[in-house]
C-alpha beads as a LAMMPS data file, in Angstrom:
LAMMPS data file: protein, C-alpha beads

116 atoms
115 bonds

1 atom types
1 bond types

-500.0 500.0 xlo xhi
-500.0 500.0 ylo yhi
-500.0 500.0 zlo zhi

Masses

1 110.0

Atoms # bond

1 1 1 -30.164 3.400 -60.308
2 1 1 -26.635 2.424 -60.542
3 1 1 -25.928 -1.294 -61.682
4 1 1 -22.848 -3.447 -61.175
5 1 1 -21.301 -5.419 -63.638
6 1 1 -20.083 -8.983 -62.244
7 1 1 -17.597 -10.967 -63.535
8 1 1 -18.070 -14.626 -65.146
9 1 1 -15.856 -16.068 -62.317
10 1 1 -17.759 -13.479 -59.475
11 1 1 -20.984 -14.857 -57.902
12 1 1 -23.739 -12.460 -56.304
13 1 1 -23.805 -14.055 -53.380
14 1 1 -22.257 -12.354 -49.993
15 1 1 -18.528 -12.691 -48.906
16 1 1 -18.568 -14.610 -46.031
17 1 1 -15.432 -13.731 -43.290
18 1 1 -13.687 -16.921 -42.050
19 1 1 -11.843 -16.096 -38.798
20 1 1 -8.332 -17.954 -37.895
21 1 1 -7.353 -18.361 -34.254
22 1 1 -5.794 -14.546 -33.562
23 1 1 -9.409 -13.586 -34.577
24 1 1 -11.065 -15.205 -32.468
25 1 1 -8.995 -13.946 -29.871
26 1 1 -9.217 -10.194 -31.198
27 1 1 -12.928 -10.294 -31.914
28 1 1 -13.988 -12.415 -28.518
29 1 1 -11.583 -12.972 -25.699
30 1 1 -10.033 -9.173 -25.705
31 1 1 -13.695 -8.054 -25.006
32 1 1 -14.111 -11.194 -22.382
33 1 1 -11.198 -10.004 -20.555
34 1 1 -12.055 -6.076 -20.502
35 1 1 -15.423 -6.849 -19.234
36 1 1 -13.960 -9.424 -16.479
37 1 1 -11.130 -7.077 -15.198
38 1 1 -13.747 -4.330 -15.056
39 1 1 -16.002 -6.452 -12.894
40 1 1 -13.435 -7.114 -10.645
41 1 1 -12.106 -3.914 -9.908
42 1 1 -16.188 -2.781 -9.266
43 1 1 -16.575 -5.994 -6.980
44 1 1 -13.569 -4.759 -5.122
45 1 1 -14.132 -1.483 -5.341
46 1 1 -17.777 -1.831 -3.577
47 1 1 -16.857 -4.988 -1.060
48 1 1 -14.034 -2.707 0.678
49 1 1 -14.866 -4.313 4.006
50 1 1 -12.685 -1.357 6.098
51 1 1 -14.297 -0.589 9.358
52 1 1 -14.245 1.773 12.169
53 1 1 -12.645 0.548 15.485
54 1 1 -14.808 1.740 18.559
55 1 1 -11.817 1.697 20.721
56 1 1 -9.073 3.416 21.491
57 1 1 -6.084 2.249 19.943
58 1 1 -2.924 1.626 22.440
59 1 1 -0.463 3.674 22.446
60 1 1 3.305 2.742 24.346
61 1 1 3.393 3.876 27.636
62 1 1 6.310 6.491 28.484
63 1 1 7.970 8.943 30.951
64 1 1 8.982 12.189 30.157
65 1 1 12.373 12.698 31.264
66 1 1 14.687 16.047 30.762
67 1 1 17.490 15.878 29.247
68 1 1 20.620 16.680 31.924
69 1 1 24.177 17.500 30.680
70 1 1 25.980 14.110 29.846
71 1 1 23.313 11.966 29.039
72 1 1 23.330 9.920 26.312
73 1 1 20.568 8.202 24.348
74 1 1 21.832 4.642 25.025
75 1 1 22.001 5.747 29.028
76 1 1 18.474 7.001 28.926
77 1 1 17.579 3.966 27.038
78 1 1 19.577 1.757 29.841
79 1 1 18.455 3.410 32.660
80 1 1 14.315 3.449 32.048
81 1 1 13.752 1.014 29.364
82 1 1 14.627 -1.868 31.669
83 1 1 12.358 -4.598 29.688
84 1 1 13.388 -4.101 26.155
85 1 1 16.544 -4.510 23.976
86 1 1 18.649 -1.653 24.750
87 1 1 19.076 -1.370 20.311
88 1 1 15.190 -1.468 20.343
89 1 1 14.540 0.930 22.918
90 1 1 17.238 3.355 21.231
91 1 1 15.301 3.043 18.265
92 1 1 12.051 3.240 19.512
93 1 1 12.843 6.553 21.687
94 1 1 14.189 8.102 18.297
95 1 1 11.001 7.367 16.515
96 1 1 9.149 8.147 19.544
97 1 1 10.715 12.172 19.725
98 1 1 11.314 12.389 16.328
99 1 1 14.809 12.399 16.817
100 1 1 17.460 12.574 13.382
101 1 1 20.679 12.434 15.502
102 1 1 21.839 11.021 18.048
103 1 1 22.716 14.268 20.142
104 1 1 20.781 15.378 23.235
105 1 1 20.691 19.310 24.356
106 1 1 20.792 19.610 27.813
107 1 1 16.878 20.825 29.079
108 1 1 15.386 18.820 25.736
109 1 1 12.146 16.681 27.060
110 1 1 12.429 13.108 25.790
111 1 1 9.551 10.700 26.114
112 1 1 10.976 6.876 27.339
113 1 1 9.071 3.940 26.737
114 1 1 8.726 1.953 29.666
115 1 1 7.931 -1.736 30.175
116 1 1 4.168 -2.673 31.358

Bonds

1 1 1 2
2 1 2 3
3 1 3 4
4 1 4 5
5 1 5 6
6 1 6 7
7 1 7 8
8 1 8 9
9 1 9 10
10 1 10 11
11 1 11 12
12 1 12 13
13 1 13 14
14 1 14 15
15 1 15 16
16 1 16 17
17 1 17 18
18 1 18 19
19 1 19 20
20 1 20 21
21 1 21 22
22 1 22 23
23 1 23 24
24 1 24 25
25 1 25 26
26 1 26 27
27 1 27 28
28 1 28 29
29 1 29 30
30 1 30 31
31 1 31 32
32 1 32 33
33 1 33 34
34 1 34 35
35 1 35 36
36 1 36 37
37 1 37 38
38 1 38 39
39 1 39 40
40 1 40 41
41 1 41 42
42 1 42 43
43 1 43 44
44 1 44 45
45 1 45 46
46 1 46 47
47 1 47 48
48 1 48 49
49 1 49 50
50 1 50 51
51 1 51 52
52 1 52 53
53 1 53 54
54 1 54 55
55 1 55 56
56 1 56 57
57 1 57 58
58 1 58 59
59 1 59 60
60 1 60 61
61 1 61 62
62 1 62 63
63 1 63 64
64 1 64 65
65 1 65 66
66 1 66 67
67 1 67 68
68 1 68 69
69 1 69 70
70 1 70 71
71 1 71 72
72 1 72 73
73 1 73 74
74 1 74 75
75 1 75 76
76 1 76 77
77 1 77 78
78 1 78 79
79 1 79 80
80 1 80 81
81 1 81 82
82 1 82 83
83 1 83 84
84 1 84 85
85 1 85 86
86 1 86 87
87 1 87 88
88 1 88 89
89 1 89 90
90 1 90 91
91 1 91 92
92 1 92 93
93 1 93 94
94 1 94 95
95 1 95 96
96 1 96 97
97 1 97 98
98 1 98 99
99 1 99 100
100 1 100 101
101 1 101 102
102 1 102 103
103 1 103 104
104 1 104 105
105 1 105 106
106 1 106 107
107 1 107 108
108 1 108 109
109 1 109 110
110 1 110 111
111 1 111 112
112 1 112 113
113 1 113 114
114 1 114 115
115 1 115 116
């Protein structure tokens, strides 16, 4: 059995750890706040409250229309889109044929949004 030798000015008794403030915070509130973000992201994560729509979803109601030599996207635009903003409708037919440009080949099949 192995014995110790203490000095005069050493006690036996146990050190005892006194924590300052950043202690504290390292040995209680870093835990605290792992264990609350966790709970949060499982509480969100589980209360997801996306659900399944029973009906159809409207779509924009349009004309096909083929393309003739000389017309124009802004003419198309002017001459069926009579209810909307002729920039709007211009955009919107773009999006609508996936259009990049702004040039039309004659016999190309547009779809035109039309006013309800």
């Amino acid at each position: 059995m192995a014995t110790t030798a203490l000095d005069k000015d050493q006690n036996s008794t146990p050190m005892r750890i006194k924590l300052n403030r950043r202690g504290w915070v390292v040995l209680v509130g870093i835990p605290v706040f792992l264990l609350t973000l966790a709970a949060t992201f499982f509480v969100t994560m589980f209360s997801n409250s996306v659900m399944a729509s029973v009906q159809q979803p409207t779509g924009v109601e349009a004309v096909e229309v083929t393309v003739l030599p000389g017309d124009t996207l802004w003419g198309l635009a002017s001459e069926f889109s009579e209810g909307y903003d002729m920039e709007s409708a211009v955009r919107q037919i773009a999006e609508l044929n996936s259009l990049e440009g702004s040039t039309l080949q004659a016999g190309q099949t547009l779809y035109i949004p039309v006013a309800e």
